[in-house]
C-alpha positions as CSV (number, residue, x, y, z in Angstrom):
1,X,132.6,136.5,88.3
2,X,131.9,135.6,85.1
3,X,129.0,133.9,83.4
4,X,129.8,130.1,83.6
5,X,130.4,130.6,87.3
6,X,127.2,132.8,87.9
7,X,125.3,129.6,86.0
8,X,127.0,126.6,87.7
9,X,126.6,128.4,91.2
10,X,122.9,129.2,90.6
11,X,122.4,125.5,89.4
12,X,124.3,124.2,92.6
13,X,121.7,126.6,94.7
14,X,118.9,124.9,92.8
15,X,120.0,121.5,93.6
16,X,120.2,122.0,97.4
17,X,117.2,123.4,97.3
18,X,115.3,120.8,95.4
19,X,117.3,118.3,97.3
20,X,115.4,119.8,100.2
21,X,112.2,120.1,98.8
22,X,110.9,116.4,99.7
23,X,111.5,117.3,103.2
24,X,109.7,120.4,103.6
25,X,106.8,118.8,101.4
26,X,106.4,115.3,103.0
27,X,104.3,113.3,101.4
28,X,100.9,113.6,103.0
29,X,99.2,109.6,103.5
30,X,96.0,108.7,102.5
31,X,92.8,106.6,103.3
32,X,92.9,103.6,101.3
33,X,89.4,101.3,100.5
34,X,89.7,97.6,99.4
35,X,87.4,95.5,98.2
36,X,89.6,93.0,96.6
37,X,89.8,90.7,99.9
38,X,87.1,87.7,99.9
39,X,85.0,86.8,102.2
40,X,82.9,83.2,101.8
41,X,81.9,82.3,105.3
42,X,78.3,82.9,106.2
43,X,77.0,85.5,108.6
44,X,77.1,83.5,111.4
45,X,80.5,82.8,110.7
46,X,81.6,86.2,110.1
47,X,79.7,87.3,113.6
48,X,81.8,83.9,115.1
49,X,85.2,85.5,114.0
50,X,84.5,89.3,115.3
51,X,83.5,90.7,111.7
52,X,81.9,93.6,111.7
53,X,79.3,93.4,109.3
54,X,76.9,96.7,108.7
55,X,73.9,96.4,105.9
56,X,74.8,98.9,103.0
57,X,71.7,100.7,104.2
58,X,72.9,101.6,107.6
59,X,76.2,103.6,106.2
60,X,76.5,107.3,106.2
61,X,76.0,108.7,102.9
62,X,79.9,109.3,102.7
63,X,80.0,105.4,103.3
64,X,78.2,104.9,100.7
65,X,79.7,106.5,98.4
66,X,83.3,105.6,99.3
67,X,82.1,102.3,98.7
68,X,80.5,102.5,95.1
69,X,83.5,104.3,94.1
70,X,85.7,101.6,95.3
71,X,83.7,99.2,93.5
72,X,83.8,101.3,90.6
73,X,88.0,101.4,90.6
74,X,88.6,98.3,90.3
75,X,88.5,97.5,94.6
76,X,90.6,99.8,95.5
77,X,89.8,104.0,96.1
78,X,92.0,105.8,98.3
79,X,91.0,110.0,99.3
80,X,93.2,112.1,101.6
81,X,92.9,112.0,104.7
82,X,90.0,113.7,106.7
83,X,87.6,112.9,104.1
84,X,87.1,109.1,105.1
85,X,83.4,107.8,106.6
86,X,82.8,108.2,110.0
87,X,82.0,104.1,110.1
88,X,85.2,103.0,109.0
89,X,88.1,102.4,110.6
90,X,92.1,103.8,109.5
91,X,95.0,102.3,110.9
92,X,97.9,103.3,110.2
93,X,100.8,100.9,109.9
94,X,101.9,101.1,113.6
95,X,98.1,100.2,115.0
96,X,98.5,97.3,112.5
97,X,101.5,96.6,113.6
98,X,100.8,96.4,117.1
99,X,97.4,95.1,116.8
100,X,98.8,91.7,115.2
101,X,101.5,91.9,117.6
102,X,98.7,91.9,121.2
103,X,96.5,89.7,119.2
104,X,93.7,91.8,118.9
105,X,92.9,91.7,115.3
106,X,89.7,93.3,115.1
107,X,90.9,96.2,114.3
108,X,92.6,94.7,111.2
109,X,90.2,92.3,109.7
110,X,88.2,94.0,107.1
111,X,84.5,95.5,107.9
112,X,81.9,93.4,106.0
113,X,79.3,95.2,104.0
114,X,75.7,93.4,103.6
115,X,74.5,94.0,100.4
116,X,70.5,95.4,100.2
117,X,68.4,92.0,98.4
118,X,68.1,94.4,95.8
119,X,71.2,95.4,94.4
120,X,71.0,95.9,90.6
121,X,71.5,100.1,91.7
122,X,75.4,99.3,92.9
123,X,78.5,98.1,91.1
124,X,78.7,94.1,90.9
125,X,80.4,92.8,94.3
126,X,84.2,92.2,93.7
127,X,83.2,89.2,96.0
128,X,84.7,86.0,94.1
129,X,82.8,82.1,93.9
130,X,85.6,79.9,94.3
131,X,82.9,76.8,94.0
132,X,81.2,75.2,96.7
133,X,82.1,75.1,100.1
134,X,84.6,72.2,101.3
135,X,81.8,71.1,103.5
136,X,78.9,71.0,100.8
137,X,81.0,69.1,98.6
138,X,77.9,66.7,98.0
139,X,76.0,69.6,97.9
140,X,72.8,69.9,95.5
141,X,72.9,72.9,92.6
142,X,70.4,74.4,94.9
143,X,72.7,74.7,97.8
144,X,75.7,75.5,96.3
145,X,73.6,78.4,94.2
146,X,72.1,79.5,97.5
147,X,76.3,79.4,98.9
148,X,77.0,81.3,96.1
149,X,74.4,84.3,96.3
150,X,75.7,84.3,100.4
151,X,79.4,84.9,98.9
152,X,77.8,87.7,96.5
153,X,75.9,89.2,99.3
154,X,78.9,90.0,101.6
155,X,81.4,92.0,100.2
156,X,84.2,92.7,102.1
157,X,86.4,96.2,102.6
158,X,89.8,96.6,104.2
159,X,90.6,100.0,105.2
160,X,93.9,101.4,106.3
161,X,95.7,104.7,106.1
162,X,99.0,104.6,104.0
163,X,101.2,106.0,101.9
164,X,100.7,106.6,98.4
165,X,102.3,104.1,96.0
166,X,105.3,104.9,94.6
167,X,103.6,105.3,90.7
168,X,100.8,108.2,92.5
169,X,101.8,111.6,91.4
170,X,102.9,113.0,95.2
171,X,105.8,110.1,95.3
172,X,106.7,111.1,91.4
173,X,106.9,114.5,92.2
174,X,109.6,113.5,95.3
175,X,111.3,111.5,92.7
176,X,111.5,114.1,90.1
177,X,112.9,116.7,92.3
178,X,115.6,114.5,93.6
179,X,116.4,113.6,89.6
180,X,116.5,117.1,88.5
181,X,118.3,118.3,92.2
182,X,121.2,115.6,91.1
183,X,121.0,116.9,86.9
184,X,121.4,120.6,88.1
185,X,123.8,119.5,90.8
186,X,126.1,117.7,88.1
187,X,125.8,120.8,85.6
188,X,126.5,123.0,88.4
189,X,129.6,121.4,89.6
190,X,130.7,120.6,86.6
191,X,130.5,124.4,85.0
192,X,132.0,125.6,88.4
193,X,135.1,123.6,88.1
194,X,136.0,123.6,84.9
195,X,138.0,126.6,83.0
């Protein structure tokens, strides 16, 4: 054998074998915090429509800080899975699924967070003021000041487990072996049948 078949026969091996790679290594989903959803009803209100709301004071220390750091990136954090807060609910895309599907949608509307009166030690709320309320459209500055720190008070967080998006390095990895298993498979093939 010589050594252009000895080269396009180990390239063909290498191909199959990262071909086969994204298989054995699934890509493994992860807990995902948002922030970015709005909330501007009042308490009552969110108690009216099932919310669960829990005062920043009452989370676990690992709620806590999933939340900062989600406020931190923009509204949205995501960590593997096993390392979520005990408060918080993950469903995956089938419990979602299902969920909307019985009409039961607690367990997809997002948990509210109650802010401490005192928040200048967390991130600013990625809660935004849209203006006053439809109802309090003659309302004084006062009220719609006071509807505006209510907004600002309760931030909202949707959390779900899912897959990474396709620009996270696990899903570039899967993309890079199939690119180089299809280079090495063309080189391969290529070197093995030509003279």
């Amino acid at each position: 054998m010589n050594r252009r078949n000895t080269l396009g026969t180990a390239l063909v091996v290498l191909a199959l074998v990262l071909f086969a790679a994204p298989a054995v290594f699934p890509v493994q989903s992860m807990l995902v915090h948002d922030t970015r959803d709005t909330v501007t009803a009042s308490p009552a209100e969110l108690a009216e429509d099932d919310h669960e709301v829990l005062a920043y004071e009452n989370l676990s220390e690992r709620g806590r800080e999933l939340y900062v750091k989600t406020l931190e990136n923009d509204g949205e954090y995501r960590v593997p899975v096993g390392e979520g807060a005990a408060e918080f609910r993950y469903p995956n895309e089938t419990e979602r699924r299902q969920a909307y599907q019985g009409g039961d949608r607690s367990i997809v509307r997002p948990l509210v967070i109650e802010r401490p009166a005192d928040d200048s030690e967390l991130p600013p709320s990625d809660e935004r003021y849209f203006g006053p309320d439809p109802e309090e459209e003659n309302a004084s500055g006062e009220e719609r000041a006071q509807h505006e720190a209510t907004v600002q008070r309760y931030d909202a967080m949707d959390t779900a487990t899912e897959e990474p998006p396709l620009g996270a390095t696990p899903q570039l990895l899967r993309l890079a072996s199939v690119l180089l298993a299809v280079l090495s498979l063309g080189v391969g093939g290529y070197l093995l049948s030509s003279k």
